[in-house]
C-alpha positions as CSV (number, residue, x, y, z in Angstrom):
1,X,70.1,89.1,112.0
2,X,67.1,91.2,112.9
3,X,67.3,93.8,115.4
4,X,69.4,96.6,116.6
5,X,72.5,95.1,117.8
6,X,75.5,96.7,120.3
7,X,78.6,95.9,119.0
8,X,81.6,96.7,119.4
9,X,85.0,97.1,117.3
10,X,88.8,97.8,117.1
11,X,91.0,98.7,114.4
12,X,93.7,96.1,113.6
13,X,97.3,97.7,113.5
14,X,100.2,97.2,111.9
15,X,103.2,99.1,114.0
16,X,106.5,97.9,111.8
17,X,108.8,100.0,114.3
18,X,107.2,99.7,117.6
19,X,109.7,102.3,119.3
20,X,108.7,105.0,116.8
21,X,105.0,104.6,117.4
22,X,103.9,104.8,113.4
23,X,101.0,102.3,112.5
24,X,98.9,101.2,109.5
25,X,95.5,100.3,109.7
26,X,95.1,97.0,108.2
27,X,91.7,96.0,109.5
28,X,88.7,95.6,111.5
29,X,87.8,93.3,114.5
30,X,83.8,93.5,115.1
31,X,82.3,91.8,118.3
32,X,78.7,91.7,119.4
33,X,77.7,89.4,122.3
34,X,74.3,88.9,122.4
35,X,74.7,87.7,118.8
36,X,77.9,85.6,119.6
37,X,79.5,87.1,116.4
38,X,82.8,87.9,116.0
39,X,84.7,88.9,112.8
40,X,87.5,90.2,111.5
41,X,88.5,92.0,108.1
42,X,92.4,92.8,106.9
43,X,93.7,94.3,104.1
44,X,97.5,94.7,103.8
45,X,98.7,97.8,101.6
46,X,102.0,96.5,101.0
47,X,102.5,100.2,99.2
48,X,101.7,101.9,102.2
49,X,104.0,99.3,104.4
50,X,107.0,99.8,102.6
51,X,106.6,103.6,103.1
52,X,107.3,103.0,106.7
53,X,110.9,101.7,105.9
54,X,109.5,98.3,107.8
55,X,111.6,95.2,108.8
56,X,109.2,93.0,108.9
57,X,108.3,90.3,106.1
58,X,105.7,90.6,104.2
59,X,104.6,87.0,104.5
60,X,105.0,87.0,108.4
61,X,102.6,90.0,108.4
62,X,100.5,88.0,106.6
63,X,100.9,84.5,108.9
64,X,100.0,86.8,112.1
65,X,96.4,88.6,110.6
66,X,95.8,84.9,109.3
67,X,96.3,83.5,112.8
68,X,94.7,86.4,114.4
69,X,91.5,85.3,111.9
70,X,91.1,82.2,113.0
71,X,91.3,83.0,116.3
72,X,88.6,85.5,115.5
73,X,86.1,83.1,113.8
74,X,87.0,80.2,116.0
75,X,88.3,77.6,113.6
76,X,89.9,74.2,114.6
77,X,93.3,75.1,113.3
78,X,93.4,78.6,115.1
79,X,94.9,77.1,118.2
80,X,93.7,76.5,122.0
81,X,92.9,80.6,122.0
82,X,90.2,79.8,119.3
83,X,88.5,77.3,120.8
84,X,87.5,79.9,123.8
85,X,84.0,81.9,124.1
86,X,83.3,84.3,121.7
87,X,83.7,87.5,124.7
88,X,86.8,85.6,126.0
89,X,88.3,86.0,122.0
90,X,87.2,89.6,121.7
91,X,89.2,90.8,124.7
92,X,92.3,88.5,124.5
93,X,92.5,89.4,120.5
94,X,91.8,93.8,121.6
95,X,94.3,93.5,124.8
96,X,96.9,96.0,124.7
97,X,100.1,94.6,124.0
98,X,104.1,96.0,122.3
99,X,104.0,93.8,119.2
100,X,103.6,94.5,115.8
101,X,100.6,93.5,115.6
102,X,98.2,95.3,117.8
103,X,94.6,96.8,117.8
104,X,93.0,100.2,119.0
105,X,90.8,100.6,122.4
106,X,87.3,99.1,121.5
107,X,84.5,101.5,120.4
108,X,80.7,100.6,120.0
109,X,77.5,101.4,118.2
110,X,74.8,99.9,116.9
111,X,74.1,97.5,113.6
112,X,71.2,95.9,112.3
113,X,73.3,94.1,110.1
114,X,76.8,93.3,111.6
115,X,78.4,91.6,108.6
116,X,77.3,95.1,106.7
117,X,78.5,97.5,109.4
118,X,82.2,95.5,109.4
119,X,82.3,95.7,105.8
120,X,81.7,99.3,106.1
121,X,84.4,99.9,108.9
122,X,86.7,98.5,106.7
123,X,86.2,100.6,103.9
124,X,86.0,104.0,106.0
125,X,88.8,102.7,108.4
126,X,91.8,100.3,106.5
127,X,91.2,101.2,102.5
C-alpha cells in the first residue's frame, strides 16, 4: 500500500472487574477507510491477568478477542456484524460499552504501511 494513509486505532482492553475500573491492554484495532483495511492484533498476558485477581476464564477471554477478530477481518463465520462495511465494523467494534471487553477512544495518524504501523502499536501498546 503506497501512500500516506490516515488511520485510525484503539487499544483493545481487558477490564476483569468492571466496577473497579483496572484494565489490561491486550491489543490493537487499526482502521483506515480509504484503504478499506481493518485489523486487529491481541496478545493475552495471562501473568499479567491473574494479577488482577480476575473472574473471568481464560478460554472465554480468549472466545471474545477471537470473535471480536473475525468481526474485525470480516470472515464468514464472524457473525451478521462481520459481514457489514469495513467503517460500519470500526465503530460498532470501538463503541463504548460496560463489558469486559472493551476498547479506548480512537486516535489517528498516518502509515505508509498499515500492517507495519499495527504491528508496531502492538509492541509499544499490549507487550
Amino acid at each position: 500500500m503506497p501512500g500516506k494513509y490516515l488511520y485510525e486505532y484503539a487499544v483493545i482492553r481487558l477490564v476483569p472487574r468492571v466496577e473497579r475500573e483496572e484494565f489490561l491492554n491486550v491489543g490493537i484495532v487499526l482502521f483506515c477507510k480509504s484503504a478499506k483495511y481493518l485489523n486487529c492484533k491481541y496478545h493475552l498476558n495471562t501473568k499479567k491477568l491473574k494479577l488482577f485477581n480476575c473472574e473471568l476464564e481464560v478460554a472465554e477471554i480468549e472466545n471474545n478477542l477471537n470473535a471480536f477478530s473475525k468481526i474485525c477481518l470480516g470472515t464468514k463465520d464472524g457473525g451478521p456484524l462481520a459481514q457489514w462495511e469495513v467503517a460500519d465494523r470500526f465503530r460498532w467494534l470501538t463503541a463504548q460499552r460496560s463489558s469486559s471487553l472493551q476498547t479506548s477512544r480512537p486516535h489517528n495518524g498516518f502509515s505508509d504501511n498499515l500492517d507495519a504501523t499495527l504491528n508496531r502499536l502492538f509492541k509499544e501498546l499490549v507487550l
